[in-house]
Wavefront OBJ file of the C-alpha trace (Angstrom):
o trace
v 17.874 -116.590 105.083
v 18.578 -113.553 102.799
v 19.292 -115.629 100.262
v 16.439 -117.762 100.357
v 14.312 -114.801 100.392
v 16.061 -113.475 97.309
v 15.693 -116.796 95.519
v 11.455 -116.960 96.210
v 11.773 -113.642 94.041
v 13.050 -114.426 91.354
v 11.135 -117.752 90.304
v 8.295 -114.871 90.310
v 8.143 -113.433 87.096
v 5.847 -110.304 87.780
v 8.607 -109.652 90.502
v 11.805 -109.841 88.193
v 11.647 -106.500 86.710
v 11.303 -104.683 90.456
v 14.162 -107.237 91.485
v 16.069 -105.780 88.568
v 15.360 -102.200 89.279
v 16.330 -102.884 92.956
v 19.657 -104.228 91.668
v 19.992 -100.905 89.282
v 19.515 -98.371 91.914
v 22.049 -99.825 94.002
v 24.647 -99.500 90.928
v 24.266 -96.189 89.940
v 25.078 -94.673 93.081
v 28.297 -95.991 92.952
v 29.144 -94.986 89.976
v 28.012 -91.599 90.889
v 30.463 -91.398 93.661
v 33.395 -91.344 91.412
v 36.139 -90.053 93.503
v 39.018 -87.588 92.413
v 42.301 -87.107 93.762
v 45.190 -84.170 93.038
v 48.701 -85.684 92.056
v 51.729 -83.885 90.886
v 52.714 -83.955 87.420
v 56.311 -83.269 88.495
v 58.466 -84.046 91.452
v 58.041 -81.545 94.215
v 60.676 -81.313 97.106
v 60.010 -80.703 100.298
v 59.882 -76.870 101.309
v 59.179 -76.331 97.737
v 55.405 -73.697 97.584
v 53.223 -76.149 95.368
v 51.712 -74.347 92.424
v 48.839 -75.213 90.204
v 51.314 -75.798 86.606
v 52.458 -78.821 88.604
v 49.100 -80.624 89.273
v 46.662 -82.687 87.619
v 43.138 -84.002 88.802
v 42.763 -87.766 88.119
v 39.587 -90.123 88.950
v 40.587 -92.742 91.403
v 40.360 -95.607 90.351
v 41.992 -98.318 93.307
v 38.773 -99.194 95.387
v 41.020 -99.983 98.095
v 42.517 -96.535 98.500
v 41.245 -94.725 101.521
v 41.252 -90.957 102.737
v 43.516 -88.811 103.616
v 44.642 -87.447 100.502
v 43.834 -84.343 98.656
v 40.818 -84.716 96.056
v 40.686 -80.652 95.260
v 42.937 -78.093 94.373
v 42.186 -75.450 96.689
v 43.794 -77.691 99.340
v 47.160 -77.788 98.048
v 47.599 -75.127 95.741
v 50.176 -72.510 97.956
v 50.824 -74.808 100.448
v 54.194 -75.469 101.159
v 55.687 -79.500 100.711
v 56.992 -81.067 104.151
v 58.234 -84.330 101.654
v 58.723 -85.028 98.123
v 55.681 -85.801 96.544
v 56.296 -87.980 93.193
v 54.330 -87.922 89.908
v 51.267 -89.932 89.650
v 50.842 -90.454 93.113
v 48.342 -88.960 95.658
v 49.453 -86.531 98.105
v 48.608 -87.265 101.502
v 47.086 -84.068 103.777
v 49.683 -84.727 106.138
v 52.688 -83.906 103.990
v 51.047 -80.010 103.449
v 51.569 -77.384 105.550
v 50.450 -73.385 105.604
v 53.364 -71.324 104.237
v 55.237 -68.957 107.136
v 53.803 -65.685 107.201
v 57.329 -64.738 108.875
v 60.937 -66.146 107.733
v 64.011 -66.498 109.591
v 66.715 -63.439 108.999
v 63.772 -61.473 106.837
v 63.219 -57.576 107.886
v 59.923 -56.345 109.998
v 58.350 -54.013 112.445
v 58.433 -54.451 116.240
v 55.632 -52.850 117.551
v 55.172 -51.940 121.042
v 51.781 -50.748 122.500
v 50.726 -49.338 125.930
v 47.715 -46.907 126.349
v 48.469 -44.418 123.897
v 52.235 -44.731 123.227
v 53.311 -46.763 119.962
v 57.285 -47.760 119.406
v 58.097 -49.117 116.570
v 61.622 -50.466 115.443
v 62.974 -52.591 112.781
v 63.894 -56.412 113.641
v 64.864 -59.499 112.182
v 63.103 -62.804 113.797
v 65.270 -65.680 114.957
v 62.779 -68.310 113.633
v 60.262 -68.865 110.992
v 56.837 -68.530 111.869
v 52.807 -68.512 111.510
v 50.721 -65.778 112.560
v 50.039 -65.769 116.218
v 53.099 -67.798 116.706
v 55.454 -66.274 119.500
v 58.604 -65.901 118.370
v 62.167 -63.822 119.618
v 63.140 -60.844 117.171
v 66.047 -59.089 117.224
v 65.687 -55.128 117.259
v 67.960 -54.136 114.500
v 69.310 -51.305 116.020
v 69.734 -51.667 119.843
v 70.466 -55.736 119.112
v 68.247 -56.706 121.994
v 66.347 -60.071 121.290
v 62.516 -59.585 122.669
v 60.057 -61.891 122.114
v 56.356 -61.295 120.363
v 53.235 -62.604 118.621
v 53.503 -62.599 114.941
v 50.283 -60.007 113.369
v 48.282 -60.668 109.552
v 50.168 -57.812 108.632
v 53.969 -58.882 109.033
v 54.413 -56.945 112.136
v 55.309 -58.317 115.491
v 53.821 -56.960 118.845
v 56.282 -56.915 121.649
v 54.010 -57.046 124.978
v 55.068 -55.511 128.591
v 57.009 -57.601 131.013
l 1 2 3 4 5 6 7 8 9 10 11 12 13 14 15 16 17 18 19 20 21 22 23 24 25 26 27 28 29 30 31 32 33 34 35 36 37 38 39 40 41 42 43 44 45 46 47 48 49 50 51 52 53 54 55 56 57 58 59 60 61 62 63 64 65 66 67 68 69 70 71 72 73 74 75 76 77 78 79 80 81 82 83 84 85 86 87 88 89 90 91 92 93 94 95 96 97 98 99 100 101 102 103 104 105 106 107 108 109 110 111 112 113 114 115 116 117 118 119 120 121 122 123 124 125 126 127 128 129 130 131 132 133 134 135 136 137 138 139 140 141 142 143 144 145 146 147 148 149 150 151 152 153 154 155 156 157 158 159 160 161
C-alpha cells in the first residue's frame, strides 16, 4: 500500500521536487551520524596501562558493527588491558578495567580510628585492590594480617572487631 502511495506521487510533477526533498532529509542524517571508534596502533597486552601514543581515532565504517566498543579516548586512556587488544581493531568496553589504587606486596598506612585515638602502622596488602575494596594487610612490624577498606588516599582503615 506504501508503495502504491509512493508511486501516485511521483507521476505528479508539482510533487517530485517535495518527494525529492523528502528523500534528501532522510540521507543527510545518516551521514551526519558518522560514528568513531578508538583502536590501538600497537599491540597492547593484557595488564599493560593503555596510553594515548598507542591509539588512533578511526570513522567506522562496517554498518554492521554494533556497540560496545570504545568511540572516545577518555574511556580508555589509563585504563588498564584485561586482553590483548590488536592493531586496527576496536576495543570492546569489556576488556578495560580501572587501574588498582592498591598493589599486592606495595608499602602503606594502616590506620586505626576510635573516638579520638588514631594508630597508624606500616603494612603491605595481600591482594591488589580498588578503593573501597576490603582487603587483608599485613602490619609490617607486629606481622599480624588484619583486614580493611582501601581509602582515595592509599591508606587502609582497619575497623574494630
Amino acid at each position: 500500500m506504501m508503495f502504491r502511495l509512493m508511486k501516485n506521487v511521483f507521476r505528479s510533477k508539482e510533487t517530485v521536487p517535495v518527494a525529492l526533498c523528502f528523500l534528501l532529509a532522510l540521507t543527510v542524517p545518516a551521514l551526519a551520524a558518522q560514528r568513531f571508534a578508538i583502536v590501538p596502533t600497537d599491540v597492547i597486552y593484557p595488564g599493560e596501562t593503555i596510553s594515548s601514543g598507542k591509539l588512533d581515532r578511526v570513522e567506522v565504517t562496517n554498518p554492521n558493527l554494533i556497540g560496545g566498543y570504545a568511540s572516545d579516548m577518555d574511556q580508555v586512556v589509563g585504563m588498564l588491558s584485561t586482553r590483548t587488544l590488536l592493531p586496527g581493531r576496536t576495543i570492546p568496553l569489556s576488556s578495560l578495567k580501572k587501574p588498582y589504587a592498591v598493589t599486592r606486596g606495595s608499602q602503606l598506612r594502616i590506620v586505626f580510628h576510635i573516638g579520638n585515638l588514631t594508630i597508624s602502622a606500616a603494612g603491605t596488602p595481600m591482594d591488589d585492590a580498588n578503593i573501597g575494596d576490603v582487603i587483608r594487610v599485613r602490619n609490617l612490624d607486629s606481622g599480624q594480617i588484619v583486614s580493611g577498606t582501601v581509602m582515595a588516599d592509599g591508606t587502609v582503615q582497619v575497623k574494630a572487631k
